[in-house]
N, C-alpha and C positions, 0 to 999 in steps of 0.2 A: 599305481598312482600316476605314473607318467602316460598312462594311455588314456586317462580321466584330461592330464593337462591338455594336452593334443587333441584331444577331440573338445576342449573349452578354445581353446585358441582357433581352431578350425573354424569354429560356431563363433566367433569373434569377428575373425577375419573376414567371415561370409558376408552380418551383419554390418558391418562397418562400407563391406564392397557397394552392399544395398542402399545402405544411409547416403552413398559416396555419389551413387546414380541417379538414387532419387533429388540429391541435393544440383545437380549437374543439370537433369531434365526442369525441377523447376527455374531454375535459374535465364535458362533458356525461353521456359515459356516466359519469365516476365520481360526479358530482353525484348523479346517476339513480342509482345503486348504492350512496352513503353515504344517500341517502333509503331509501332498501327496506331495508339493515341495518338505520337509526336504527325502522323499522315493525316487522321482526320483532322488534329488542330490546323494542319496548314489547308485542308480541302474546306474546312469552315470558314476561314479568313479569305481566304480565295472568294470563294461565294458571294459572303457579305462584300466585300470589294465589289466584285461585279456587279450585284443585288444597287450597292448605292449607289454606282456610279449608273446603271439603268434606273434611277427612281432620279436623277439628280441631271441627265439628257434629257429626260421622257416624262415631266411632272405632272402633267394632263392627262397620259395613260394610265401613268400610277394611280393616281388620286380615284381613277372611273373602275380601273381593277378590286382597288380596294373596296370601293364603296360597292360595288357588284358581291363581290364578296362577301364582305357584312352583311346584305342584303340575304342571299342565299345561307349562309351561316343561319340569322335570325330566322328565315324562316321553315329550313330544318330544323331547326334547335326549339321553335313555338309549337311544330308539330310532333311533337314526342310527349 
């Protein structure tokens, strides 16, 4: 009976080491992954920043960018 206990405890302890790594490795990735969101939100805000403040210098270029754009947009998008 006591070699039944010990080899349950064994297979206890294994499992639990398992439970213990796995629980460790994910935790890490999400650490890892709420870092890279918290980077791209500040590289999107970055951007837009820049983005307005070049549409908000430059309204004339923006406005001919844009409408160039549309333009080719529409007439990709007619030809399909």
């Amino acid at each position: 009976m006591k070699n039944a206990d010990t080899t349950i405890d064994t297979a206890s302890n294994f499992a639990h080491g398992v439970v213990d790594k796995a629980t460790e490795a994910t935790n890490m990735a999400v650490d890892t992954i709420s870092e890279k969101g918290k980077e791209l939100k500040n590289s999107e805000q970055r951007l837009m920043k820049e983005a307005s403040d070049y549409v908000r210098d430059n309204p004339i270029t923006s406005v001919s960018i844009a409408i160039g754009v549309g333009f080719l947009l529409s007439k990709f998008l007619n030809n399909r």
